[in-house]
N, C-alpha and C positions, 0 to 999 in steps of 0.2 A: 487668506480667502481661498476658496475655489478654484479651479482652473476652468475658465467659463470660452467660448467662442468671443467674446465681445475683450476677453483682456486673456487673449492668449500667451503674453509674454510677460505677464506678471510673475514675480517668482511663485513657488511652488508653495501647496498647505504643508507647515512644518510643527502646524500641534493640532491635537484632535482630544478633545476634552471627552473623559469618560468616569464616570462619576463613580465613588468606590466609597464602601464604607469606610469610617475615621476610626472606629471601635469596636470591642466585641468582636464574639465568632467568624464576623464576616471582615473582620480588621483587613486593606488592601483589595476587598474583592468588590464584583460588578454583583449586585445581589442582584441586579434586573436582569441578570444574565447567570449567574449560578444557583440562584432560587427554583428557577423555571425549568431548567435544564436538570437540577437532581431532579424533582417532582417528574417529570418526565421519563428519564430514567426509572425510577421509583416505580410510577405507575405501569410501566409494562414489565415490569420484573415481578410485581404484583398480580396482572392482570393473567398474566404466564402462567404463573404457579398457582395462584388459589382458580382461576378457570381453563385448564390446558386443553382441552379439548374446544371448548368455544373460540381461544384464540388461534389455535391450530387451524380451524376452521374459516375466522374472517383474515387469518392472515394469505395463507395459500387462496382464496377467493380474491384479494387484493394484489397479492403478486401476480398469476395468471391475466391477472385485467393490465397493471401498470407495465410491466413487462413486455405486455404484447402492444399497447398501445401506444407507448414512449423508444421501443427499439429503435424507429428510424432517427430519435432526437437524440438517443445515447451515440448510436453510429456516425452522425455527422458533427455533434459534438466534439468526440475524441477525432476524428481526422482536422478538426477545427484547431485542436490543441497542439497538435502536433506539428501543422504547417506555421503555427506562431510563434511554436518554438526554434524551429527551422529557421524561420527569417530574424529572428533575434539575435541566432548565434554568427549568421552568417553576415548578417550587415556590418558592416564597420563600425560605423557610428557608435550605432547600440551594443555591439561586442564589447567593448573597449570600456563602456563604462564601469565603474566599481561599485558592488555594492557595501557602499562605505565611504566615509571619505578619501580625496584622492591621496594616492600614496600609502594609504591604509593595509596593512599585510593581514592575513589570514591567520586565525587563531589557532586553526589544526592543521598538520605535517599533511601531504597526501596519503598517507597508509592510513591515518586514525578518520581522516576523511573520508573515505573509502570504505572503510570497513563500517564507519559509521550508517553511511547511507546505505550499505546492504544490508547489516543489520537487523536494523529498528525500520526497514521498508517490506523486505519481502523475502529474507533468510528459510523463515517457516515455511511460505508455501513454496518457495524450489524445491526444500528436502520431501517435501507431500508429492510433489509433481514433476518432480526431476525422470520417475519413472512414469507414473499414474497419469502424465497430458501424453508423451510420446506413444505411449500404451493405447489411451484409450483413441485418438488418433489413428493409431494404425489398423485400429479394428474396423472403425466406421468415423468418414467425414464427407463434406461434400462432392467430392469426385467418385467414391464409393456407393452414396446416396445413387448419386445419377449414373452408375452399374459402369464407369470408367475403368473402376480399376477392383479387383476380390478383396476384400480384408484379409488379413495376418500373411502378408506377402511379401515378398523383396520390391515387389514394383511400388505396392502400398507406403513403404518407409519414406518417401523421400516426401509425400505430401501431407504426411506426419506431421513432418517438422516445418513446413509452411507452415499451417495450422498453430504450432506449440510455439512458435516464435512471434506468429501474431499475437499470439495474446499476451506474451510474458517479455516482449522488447518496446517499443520506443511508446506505444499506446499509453501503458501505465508508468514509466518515465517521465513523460512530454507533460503526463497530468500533473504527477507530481511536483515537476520540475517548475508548471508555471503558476501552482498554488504558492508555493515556497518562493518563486521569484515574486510575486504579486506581494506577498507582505514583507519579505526582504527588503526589495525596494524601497517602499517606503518608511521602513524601521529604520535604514541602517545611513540612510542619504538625507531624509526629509525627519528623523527624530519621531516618527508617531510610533505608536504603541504597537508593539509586537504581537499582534493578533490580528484575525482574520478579518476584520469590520476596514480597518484602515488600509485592507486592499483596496478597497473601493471608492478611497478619497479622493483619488483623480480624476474620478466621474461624480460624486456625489454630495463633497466638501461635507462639509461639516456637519451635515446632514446624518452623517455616519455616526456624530456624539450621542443619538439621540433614541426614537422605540425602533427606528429600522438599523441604525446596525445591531442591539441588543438582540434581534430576530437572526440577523446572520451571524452570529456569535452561537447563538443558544442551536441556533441549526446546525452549526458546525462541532459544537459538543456531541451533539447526541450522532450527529454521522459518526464522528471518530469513535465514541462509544461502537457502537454495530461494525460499523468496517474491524474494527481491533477486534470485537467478540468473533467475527468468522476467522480471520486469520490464527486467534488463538484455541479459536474450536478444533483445527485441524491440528494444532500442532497438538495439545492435548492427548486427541485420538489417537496420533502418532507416535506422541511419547509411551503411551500405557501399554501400546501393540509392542514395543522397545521392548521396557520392562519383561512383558509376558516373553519375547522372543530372549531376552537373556537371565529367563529361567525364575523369576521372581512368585511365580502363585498362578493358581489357574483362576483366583480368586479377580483376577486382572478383567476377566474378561465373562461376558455374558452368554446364554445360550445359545446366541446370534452370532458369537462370536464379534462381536463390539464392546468398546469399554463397558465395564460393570458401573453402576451406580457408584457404590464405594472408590472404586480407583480414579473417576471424575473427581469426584471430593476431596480426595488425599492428593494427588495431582495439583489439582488449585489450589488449596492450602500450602504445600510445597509452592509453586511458582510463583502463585501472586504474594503470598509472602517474601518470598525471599525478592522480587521485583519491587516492593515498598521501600524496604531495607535499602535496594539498589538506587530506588527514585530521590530518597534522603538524601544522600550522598551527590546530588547534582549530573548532567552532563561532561563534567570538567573529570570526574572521579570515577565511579561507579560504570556508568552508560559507556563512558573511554574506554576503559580496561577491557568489559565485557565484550564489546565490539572488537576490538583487538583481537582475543582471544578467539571471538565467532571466526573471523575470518583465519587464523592460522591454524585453527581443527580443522575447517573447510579445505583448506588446503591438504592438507593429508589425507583427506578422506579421499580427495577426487585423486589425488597423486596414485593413492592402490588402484580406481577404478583404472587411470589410464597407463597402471602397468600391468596389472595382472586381469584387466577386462578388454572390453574392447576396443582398444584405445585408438588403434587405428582404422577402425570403422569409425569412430568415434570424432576425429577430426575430420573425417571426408566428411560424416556430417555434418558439420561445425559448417564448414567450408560452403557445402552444395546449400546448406542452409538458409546462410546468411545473404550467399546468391540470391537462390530463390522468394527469400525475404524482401529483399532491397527491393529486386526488380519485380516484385505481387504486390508490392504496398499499395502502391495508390489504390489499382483495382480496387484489392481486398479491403483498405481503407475505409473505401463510399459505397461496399456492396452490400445489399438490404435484400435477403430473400423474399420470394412473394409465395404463400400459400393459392397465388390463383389459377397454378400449375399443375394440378389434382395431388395424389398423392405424390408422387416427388418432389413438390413448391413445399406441398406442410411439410414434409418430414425433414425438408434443409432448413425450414423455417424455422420448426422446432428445435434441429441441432442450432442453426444459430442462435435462437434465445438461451438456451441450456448452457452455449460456452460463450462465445463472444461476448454477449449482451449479458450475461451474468456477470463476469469478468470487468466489461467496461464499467456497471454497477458498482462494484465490488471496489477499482481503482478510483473512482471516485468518493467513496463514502472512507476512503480509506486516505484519501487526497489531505484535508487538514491537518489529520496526524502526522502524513509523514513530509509534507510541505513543510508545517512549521516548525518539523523538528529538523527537514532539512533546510530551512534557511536560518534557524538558533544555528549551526555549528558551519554556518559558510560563510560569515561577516568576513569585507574583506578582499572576498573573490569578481575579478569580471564577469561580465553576464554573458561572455562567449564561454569561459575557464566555466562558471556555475553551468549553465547550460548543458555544455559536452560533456561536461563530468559527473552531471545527476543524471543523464539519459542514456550515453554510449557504455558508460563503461560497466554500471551495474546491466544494463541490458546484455551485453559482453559475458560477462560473468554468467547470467542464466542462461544464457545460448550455451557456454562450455559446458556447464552443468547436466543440463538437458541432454546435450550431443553425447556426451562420454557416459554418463548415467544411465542415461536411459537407452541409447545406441548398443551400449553393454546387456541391458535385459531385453531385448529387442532380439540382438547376434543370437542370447541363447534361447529364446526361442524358438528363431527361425533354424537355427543348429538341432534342436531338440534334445538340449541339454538340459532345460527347463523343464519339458513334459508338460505346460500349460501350469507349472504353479505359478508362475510367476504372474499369466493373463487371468489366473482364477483368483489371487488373493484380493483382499481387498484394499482402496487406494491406500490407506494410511499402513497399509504391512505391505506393499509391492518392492520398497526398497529393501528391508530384509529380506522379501523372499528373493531378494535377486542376489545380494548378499550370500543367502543359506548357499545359493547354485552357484558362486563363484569363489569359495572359500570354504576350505576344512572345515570343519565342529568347530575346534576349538579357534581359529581365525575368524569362522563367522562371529562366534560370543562377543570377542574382542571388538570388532568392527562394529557388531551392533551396539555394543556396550557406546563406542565413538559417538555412533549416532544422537543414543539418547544423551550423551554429555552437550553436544551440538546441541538438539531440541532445547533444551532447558537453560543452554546460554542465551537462544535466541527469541526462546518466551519469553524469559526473563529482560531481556533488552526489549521487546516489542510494549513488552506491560508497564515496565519503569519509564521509557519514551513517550506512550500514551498518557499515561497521570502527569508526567510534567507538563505534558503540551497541554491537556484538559483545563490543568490548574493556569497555566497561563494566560489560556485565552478568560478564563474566570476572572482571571487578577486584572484583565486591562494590559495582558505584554509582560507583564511583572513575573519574574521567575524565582523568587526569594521571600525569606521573610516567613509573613503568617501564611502562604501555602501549604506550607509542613502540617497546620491542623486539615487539612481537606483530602491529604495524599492518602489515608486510611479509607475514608469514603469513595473514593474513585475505584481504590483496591481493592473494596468487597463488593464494588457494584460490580464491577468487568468480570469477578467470578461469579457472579449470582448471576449475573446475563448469560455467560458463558454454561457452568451446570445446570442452570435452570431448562436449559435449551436443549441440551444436548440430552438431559436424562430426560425433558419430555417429548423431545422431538427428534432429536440426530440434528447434526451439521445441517439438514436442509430446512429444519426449523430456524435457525441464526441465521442462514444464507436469505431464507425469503424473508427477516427481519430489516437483514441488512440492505436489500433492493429496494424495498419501501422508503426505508430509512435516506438512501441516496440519492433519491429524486428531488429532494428540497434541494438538496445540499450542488445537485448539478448544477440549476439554474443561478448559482450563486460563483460555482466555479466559472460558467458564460462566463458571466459580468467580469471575475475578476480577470481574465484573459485581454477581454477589452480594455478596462481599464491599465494594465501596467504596458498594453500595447500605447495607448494614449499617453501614458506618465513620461515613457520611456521618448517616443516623437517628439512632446512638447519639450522634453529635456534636453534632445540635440540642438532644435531651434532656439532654446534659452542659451545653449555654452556657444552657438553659429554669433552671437547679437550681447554676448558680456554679460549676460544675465545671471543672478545666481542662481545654481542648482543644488544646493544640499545645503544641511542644515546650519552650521556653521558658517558657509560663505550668508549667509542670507542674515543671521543673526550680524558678521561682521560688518554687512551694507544697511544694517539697521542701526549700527552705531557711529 
């Protein structure tokens, strides 16, 4: 049953019935939840392409309204998640627990864990923004706004990286970390289904079997669909600019100097194919390897930044960073500009919506992808170990990134060893062009050539990761089996969402797809915060009084 106020120390709900078809096409899956969810899909890949202009139009008229009107709920949201994850890891009680049964070990080594969660979370957009957030940072942010400090300065760099650490440390971590601990929990201790609906059963009970959780199932499809389309929209972008920069065709790129038509299409054929192939092959195989791989190119790459770049600028800012990080957080946390300040309120109002609030957007719609891919591959672990290790350390990683990377194109800037290519290129080519200025001809080719092998390992991991999470939550938790017929359909939608957007819109087409798209999906991460906050209290009070907590003890006090 339930976990209810009146029978608080009843044991825990340890099945949640979700009805799947026996046969046919849909053999192992939730059609009340994958029916709804393609057609959905479906209909705005549709609505895209045969009327682009009309949906161009109510879409940017819907983001402008939701954006502005939901910031303050995104902003205290994400400090919400953050402070719950904070006292999860740090309580004893709750630390200590396993998700899994007790004495249960961990199915992945720390390195393959690791590599995993950077990964299939957020690999592509560091290599996007590694240079393109300290950059645009440096030129204008809120202290700049309010005529504190000049753009492109030495004094300017250091509130840079405030900025670029807000957005890319513990905010989009804490999210992730307590989506993935929210159905962790209950998958791996309590036996329910590995999907998103079963977060909610410690608030909801069995309630979840039925048309509301199929609602927060099919909502959490189609977020992960959009959150995955921007992330792959950029990397795309990034890859073709690669290409072009290591000499493939002028054919790469448009008048605009943006991807071409054609090299979208060849691009996604390439990636999401070869990520199908990947997704076949399971997490144990395929999604292993490549993740592996992501992270020890990463490692080389940034090893040239911090020998022959900045390297020692490059740790001061690491350093003054993470300073200024720690101790801005709360502030910066629960701070909500107000337009009712004349023009300096709007325009900090407006950079706020533009990064913050797009970003917090962006982490959440991106939240069930990589929640439940992070908690598939952390059975096993403590919820202090899961905790500190989905938040601190891939945050760690993007802070070094950021610092050496883009501290590097930064030095030559302000050195004027750059001559402004570097603040003039565009985001998805800022890292070659930093590249071009910090290496020979023929070492840049090389280096970039690195890049694009990088990009394409970590499309290719972020696209194969999404189909399996999508198919999972479809299946009811189920990762095997008749999945394998669905993996092609998830494959050719995430490119048709992807080029359909980009060739009719650009990146900000899929980005204001994906804000809309996030808003269901927030109110849903709330809940699930509360509830594994709840599972996880009623659980210490259950093992304080001999109670069973996990699935297995409670089966054996049933027998």
């Amino acid at each position: 049953m339930s976990e209810t106020a009146a029978d608080r120390m009843a044991p825990p709900l340890t099945e949640l019935s979700i009805e799947t078809a026996n046969s046919g096409f849909y053999n192992g899956f939730s059609t009340a939840v994958t029916i709804p969810a393609k057609a959905i899909v479906a209909l705005l890949i549709g609505w895209v392409v045969l009327f682009p202009e009309q949906a161009a139009s109510a879409l940017d008229a819907a983001n402008a309204t939701l954006i502005r009107d939901f910031a303050g709920w995104y902003v205290y949201l994400v400090a919400f998640l953050m402070l719950i994850a904070l006292v999860l890891a740090i309580v004893p009680q709750s630390g200590k627990l396993r998700l899994g049964e007790p004495g249960e070990e961990p199915e992945f080594g720390y390195f393959s864990w690791f590599a995993m969660l950077f990964g299939a979370g957020i690999g592509i957009g560091m290599l996007t923004y590694s240079t393109g957030e300290p950059l645009a940072h440096f030129q204008n942010n809120p202290d700049i706004i309010r005529g504190v400090l000049e753009p492109v300065t030495p004094e300017a760099v250091r509130p840079a990286y405030i900025y670029t650490f807000l957005h890319w440390g513990f905010a989009a971590w804490a999210t992730y970390a307590l989506v993935g601990l929210g159905v962790g929990y209950v998958a791996y201790r309590r036996g329910l289904p590995l999907t998103i609906r079963s977060s909610l059963a410690p608030l909801f009970g069995k309630a979840m079997s039925g048309v509301a959780g199929h609602i927060v199932d099919i909502v959490a499809v189609v977020a992960t669909v959009l959150g995955v389309a921007v992330t792959l929209g950029l990397g795309v972008e990034q890859f073709v600019a690669g290409l072009y920069r290591v000499g493939l065709g002028d054919w790469l790129l448009n008048d605009e100097g943006t991807a071409s038509t054609v090299a979208i299409i060849v691009a996604l054929v390439l990636l999401v194919g070869a990520s199908t192939l990947s997704a076949l092959s399971g997490v144990g195989r395929g999604i292993k390897w490549l993740s592996n791989l992501n992270m020890g190119l990463s490692f080389i790459l940034l090893a040239v930044f911090v020998i022959f770049g900045a390297g020692v600028l490059g740790f001061q800012l690491l350093a003054q960073g993470i300073w200024d990080y720690l101790v801005n957080l709360p502030r910066l946390a629960l701070t909500l500009f107000s337009d009712s300040d004349g023009e300096t309120g709007a325009a900090m109002l407006q950079w706020q919506l533009d990064w913050s609030i797009f970003y917090w957007a962006w982490w959440i719609a991106f939240a069930p992808f990589v929640g439940m891919f992070v908690a598939r591959v952390s059975r096993g672990r403590t919820v202090r170990e899961y905790v500190l290790g989905v938040v601190l350390v891939p945050s760690l990683m993007c802070f070094i990134w950021m610092a050496i990377v883009g501290g590097t194109a930064i030095d030559m800037e302000l050195s004027g060893a750059a001559g402004g290519t570097i603040l003039g290129a565009g985001i998805s080519d800022q890292l070659y062009a930093t590249i071009a200025v910090l290496a020979s001809e023929g070492w840049a080719l090389i280096l970039s050539g690195l890049v694009v092998i990088l990009l394409m390992t970590y499309l290719i991991t972020s696209a194969d990761s999404a189909i399996l999470i999508v198919n999972t939550i479809n299946a009811a938790g189920e990762d095997h089996g008749s999945r394998r017929r669905h993996i092609l359909f998830w494959g050719v939608a995430l490119a048709l969402v992807v080029g359909s957007m980009l060739i009719l819109g650009g990146i900000d087409a899929i980005s204001t797809t994906m804000i809309i798209g996030a808003l269901p999906f927030s109110f849903v991460v709330g809940l699930m915060a509360i509830s594994v906050l709840k599972a996880i209290v009623w659980d210490v009070r259950r093992k304080a009084q001999g109670v069973p907590v996990t699935s297995d003890a409670c089966a054996e006090a049933a027998d």
